[in-house]
TORPA-4810 file (N, C-alpha, C, O; in nm, 3 decimals):
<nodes>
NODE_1_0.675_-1.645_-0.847_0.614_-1.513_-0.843_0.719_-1.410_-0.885_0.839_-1.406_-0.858_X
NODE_2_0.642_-1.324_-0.960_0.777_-1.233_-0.985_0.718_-1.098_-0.940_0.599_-1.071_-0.950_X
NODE_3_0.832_-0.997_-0.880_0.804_-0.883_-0.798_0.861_-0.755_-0.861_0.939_-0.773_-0.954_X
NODE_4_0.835_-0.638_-0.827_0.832_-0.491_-0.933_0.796_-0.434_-0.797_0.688_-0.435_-0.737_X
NODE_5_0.925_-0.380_-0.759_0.933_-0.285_-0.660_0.936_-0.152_-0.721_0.996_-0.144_-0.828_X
NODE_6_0.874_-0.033_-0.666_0.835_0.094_-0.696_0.844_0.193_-0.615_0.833_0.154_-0.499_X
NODE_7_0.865_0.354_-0.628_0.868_0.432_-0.513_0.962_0.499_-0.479_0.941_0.604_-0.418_X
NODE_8_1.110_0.450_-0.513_1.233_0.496_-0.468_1.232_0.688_-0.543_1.166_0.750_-0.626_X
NODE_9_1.323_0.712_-0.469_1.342_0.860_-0.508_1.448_0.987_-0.385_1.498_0.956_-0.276_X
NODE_10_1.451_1.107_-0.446_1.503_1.170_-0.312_1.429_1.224_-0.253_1.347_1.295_-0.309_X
NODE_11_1.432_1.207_-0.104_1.347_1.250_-0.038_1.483_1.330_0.122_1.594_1.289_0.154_X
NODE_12_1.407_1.436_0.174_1.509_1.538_0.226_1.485_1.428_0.409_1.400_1.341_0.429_X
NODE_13_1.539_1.454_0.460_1.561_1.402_0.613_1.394_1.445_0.668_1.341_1.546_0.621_X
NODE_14_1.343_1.383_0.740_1.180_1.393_0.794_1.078_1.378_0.722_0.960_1.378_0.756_X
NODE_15_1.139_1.361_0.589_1.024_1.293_0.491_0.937_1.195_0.491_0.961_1.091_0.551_X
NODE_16_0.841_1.209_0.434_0.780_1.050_0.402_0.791_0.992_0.244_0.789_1.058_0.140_X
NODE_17_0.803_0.852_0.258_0.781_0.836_0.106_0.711_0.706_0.142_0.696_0.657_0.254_X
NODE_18_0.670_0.658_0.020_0.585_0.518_0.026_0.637_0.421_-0.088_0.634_0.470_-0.201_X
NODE_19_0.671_0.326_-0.078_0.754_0.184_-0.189_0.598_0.103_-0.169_0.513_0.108_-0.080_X
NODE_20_0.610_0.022_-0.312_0.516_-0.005_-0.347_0.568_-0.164_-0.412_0.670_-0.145_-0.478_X
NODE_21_0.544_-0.253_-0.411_0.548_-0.354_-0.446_0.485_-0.462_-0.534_0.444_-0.554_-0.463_X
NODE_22_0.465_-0.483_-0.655_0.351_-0.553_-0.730_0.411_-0.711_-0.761_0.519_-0.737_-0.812_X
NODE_23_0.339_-0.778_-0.728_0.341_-0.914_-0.713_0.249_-0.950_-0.880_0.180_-0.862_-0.932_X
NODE_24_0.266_-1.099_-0.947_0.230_-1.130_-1.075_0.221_-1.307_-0.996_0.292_-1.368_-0.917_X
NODE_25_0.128_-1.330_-1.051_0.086_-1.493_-1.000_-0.046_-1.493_-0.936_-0.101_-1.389_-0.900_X
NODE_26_-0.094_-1.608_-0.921_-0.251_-1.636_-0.846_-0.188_-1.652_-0.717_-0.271_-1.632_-0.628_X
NODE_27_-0.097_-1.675_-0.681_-0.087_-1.729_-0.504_0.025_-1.618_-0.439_0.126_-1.644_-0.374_X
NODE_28_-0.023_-1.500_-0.473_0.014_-1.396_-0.397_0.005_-1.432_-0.228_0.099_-1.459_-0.153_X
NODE_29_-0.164_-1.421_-0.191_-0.216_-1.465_0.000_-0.118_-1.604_0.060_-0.117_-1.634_0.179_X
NODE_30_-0.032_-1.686_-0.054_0.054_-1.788_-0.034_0.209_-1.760_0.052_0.275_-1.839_0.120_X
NODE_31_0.237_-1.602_0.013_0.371_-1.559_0.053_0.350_-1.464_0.160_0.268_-1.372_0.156_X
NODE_32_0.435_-1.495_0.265_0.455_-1.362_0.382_0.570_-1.242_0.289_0.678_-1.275_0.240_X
NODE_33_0.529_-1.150_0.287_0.622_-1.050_0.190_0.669_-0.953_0.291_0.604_-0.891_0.375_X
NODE_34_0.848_-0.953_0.254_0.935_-0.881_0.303_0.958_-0.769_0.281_0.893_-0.727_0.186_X
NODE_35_1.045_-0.675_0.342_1.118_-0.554_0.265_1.265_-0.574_0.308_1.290_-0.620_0.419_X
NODE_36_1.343_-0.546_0.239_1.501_-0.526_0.303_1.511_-0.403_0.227_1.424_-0.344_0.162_X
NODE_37_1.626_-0.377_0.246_1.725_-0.288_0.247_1.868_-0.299_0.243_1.911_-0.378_0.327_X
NODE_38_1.993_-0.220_0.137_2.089_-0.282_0.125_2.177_-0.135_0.076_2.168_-0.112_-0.045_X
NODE_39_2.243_-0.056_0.141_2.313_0.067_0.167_2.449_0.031_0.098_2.490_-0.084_0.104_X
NODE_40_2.534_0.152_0.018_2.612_0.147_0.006_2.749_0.087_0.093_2.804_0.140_0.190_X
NODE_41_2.781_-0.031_0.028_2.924_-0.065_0.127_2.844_-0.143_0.258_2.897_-0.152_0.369_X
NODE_42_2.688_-0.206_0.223_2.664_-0.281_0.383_2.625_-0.386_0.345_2.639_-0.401_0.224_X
NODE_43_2.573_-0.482_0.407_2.492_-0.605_0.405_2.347_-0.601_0.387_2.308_-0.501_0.447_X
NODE_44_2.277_-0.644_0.349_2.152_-0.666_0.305_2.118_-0.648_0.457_2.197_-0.684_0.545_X
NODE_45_2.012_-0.597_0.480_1.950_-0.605_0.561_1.787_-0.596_0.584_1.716_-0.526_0.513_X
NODE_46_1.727_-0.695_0.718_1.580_-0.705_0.698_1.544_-0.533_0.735_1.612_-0.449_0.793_X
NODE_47_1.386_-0.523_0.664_1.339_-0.333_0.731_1.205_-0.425_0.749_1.253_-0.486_0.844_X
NODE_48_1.065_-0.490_0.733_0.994_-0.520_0.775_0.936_-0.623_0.722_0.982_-0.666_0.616_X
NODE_49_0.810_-0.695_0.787_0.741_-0.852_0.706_0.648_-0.842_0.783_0.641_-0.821_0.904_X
NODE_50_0.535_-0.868_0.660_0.404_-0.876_0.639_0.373_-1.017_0.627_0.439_-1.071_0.537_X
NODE_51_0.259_-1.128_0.715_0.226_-1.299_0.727_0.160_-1.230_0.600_0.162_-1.114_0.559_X
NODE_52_0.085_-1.378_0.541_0.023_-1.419_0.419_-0.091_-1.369_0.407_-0.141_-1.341_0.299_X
NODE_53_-0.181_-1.339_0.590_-0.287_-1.267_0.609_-0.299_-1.093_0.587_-0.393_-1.032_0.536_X
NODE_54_-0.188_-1.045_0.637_-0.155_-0.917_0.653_-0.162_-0.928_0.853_-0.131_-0.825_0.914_X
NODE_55_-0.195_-1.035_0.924_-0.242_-1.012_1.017_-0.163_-0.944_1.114_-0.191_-0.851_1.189_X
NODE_56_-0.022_-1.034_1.093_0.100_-1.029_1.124_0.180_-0.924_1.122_0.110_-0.833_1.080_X
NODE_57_0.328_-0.868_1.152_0.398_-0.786_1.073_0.514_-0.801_1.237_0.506_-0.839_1.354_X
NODE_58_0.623_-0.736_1.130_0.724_-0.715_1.254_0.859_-0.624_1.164_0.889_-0.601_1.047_X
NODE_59_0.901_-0.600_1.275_1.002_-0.445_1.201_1.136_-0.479_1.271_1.158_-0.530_1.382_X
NODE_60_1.226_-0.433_1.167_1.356_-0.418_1.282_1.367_-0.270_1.283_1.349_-0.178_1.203_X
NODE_61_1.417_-0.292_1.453_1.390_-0.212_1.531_1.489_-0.092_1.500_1.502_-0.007_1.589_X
NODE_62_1.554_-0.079_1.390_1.572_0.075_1.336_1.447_0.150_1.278_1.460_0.269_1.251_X
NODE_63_1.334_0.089_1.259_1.262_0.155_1.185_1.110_0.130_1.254_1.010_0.187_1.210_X
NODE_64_1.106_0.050_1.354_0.971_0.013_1.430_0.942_0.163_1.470_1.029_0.240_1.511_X
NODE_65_0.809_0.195_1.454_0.783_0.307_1.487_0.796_0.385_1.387_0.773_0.499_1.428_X
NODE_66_0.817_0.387_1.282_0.859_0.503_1.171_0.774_0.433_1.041_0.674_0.487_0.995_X
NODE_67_0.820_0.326_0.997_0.800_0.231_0.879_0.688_0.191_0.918_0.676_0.158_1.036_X
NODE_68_0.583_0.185_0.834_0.445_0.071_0.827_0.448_-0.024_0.699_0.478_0.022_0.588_X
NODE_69_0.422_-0.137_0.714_0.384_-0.255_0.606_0.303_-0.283_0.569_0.233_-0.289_0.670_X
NODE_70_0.222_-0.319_0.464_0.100_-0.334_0.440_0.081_-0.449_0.321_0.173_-0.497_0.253_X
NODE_71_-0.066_-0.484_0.311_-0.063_-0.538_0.206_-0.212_-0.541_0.139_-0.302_-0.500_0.213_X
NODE_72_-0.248_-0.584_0.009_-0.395_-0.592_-0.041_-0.353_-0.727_-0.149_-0.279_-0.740_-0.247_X
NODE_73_-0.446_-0.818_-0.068_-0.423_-0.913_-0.138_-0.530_-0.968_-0.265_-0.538_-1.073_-0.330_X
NODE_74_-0.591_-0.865_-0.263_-0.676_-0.880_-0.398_-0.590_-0.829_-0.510_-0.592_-0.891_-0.616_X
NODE_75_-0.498_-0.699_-0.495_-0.430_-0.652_-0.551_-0.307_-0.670_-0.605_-0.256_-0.608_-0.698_X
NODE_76_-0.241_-0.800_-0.508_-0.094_-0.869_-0.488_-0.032_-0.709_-0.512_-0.017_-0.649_-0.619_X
NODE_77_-0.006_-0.670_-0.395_0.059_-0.591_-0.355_0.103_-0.566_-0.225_0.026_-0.607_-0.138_X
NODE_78_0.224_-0.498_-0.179_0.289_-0.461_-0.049_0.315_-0.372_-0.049_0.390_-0.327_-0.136_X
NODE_79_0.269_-0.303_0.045_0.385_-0.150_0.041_0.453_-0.114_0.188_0.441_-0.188_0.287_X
NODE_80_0.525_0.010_0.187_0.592_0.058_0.304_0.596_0.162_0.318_0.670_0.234_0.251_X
NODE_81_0.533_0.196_0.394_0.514_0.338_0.438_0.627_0.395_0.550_0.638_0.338_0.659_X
NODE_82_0.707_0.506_0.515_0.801_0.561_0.534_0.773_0.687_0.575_0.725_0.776_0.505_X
NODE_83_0.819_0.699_0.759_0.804_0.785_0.787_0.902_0.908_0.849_0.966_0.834_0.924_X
NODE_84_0.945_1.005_0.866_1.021_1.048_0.960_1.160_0.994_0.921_1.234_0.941_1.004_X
NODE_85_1.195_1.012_0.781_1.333_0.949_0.763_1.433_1.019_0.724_1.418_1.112_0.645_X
NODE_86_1.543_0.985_0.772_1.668_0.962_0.795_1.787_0.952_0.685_1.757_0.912_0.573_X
NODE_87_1.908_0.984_0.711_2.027_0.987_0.631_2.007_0.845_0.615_1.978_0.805_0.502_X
NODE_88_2.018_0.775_0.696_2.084_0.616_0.771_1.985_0.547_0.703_2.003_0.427_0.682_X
NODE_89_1.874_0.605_0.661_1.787_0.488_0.596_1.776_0.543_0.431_1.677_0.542_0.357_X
NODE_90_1.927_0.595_0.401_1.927_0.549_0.238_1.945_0.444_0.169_2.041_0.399_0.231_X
NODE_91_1.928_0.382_0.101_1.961_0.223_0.076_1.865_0.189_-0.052_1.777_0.267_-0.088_X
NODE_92_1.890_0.071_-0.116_1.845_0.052_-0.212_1.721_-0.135_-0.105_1.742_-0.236_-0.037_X
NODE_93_1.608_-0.059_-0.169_1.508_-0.129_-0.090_1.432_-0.197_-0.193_1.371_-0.149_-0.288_X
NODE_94_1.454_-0.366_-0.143_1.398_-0.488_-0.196_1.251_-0.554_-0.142_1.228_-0.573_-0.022_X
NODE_95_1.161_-0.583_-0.246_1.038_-0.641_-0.180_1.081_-0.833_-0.228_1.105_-0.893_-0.333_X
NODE_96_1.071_-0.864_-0.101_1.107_-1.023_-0.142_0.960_-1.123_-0.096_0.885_-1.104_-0.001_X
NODE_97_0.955_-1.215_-0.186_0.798_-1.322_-0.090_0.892_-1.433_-0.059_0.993_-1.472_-0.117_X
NODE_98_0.822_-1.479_0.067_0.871_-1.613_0.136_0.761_-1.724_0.110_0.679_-1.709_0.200_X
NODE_99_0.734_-1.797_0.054_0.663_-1.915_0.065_0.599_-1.988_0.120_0.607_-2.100_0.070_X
NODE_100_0.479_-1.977_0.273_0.412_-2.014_0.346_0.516_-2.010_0.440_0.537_-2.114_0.501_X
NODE_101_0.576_-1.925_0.462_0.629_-1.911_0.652_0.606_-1.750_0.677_0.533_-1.661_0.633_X
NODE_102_0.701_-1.764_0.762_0.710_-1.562_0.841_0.838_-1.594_0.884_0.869_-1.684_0.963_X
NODE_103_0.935_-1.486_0.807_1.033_-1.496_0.857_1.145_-1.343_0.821_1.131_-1.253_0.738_X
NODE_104_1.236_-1.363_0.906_1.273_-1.191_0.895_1.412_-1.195_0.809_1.464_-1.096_0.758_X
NODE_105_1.469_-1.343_0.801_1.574_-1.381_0.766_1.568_-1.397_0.565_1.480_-1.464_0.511_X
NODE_106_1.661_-1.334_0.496_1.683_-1.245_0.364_1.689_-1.449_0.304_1.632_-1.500_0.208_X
NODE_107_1.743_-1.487_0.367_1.794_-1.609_0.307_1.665_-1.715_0.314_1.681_-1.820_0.252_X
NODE_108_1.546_-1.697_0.380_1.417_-1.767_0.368_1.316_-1.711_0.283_1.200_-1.753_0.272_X
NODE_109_1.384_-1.585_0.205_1.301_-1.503_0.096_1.332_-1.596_-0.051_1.443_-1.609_-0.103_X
NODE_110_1.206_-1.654_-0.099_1.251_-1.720_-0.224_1.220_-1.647_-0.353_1.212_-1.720_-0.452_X
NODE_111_1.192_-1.461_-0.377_1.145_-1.428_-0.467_1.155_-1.280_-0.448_1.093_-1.219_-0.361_X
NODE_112_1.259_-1.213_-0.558_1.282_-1.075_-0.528_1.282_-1.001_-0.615_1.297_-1.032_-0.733_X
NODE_113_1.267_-0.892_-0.572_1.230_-0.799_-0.693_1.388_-0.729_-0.705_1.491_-0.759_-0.645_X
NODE_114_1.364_-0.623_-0.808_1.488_-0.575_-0.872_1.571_-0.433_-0.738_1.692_-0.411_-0.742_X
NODE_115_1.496_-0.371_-0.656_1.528_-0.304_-0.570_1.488_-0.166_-0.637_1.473_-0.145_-0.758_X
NODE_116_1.477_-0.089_-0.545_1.416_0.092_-0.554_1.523_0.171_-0.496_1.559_0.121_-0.389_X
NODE_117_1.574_0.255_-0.522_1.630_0.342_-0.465_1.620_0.462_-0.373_1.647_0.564_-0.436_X
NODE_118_1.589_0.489_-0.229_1.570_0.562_-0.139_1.661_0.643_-0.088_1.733_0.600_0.001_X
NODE_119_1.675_0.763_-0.129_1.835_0.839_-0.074_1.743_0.987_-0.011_1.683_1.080_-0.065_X
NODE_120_1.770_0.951_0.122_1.754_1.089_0.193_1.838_1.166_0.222_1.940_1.132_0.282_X
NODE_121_1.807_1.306_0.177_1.921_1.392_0.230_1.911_1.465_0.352_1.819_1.445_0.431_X
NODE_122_2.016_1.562_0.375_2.010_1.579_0.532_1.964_1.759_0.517_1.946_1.827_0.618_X
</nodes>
C-alpha cells in the first residue's frame, strides 16, 4: 500500500488543523492505520491508531483528549484531527498502515507515507 500524507502547515498555539492521509490499494479495511510524529532532534514517536474497523483507536497520552483519528474506508483514508495545539506538538507527522494487527509500536508499521509538516507557533 502506498500512503500520501496531507495537511501540514503553520498553525499559531490553540489551533486546529486536520492531516489527511490517502491510502492506494484494494485492502485498505486490511490495515490498522497509524499516525506518528517525529520533532526536530527527537525520536519518532507514536500520536494515535485507528483498528481496520475504525472501531478501535488509542492515543498517546500527550495528545488524548486533543487529537481525534478517523477513518473512511470506502475512501482509504485517515485523518487527524488536531485540536488545541501546542509548541510541543510541532513535528513532522507520518501516516503509517500495519497489516492485520493494532499496534502503537512505529516498528509494527509496515507502510509509510512521506511525512507533513506541523509547526505551531506560540
Amino acid at each position: 500500500v502506498q500512503l500520501q500524507a496531507s495537511g501540514g502547515g503553520l498553525v499559531q498555539a490553540g489551533g486546529s488543523r486536520t492531516l489527511s492521509c490517502a491510502a492506494s490499494g484494494r485492502t485498505f479495511s486490511s490495515y490498522s492505520m497509524g499516525w506518528f510524529r517525529q520533532a526536530p532532534g527527537k525520536a519518532r514517536e507514536f500520536v494515535a491508531v485507528i483498528s481496520m474497523s475504525g472501531a478501535t483507536t488509542a492515543y498517546a497520552d500527550s495528545v488524548k483528549g486533543r487529537f481525534t483519528i478517523s477513518r473512511d474506508n470506502a475512501k482509504n483514508t485517515v485523518a487527524l484531527q488536531m485540536n488545541s495545539l501546542k509548541p510541543e506538538d510541532t513535528a513532522v507527522y507520518y501516516c503509517a498502515a500495519d497489516y492485520m494487527r493494532f499496534s502503537t509500536s512505529a516498528r509494527n508499521h509496515d507502510y509509510w507515507g512521506q511525512g507533513t509538516l506541523v509547526t505551531i507557533s506560540s
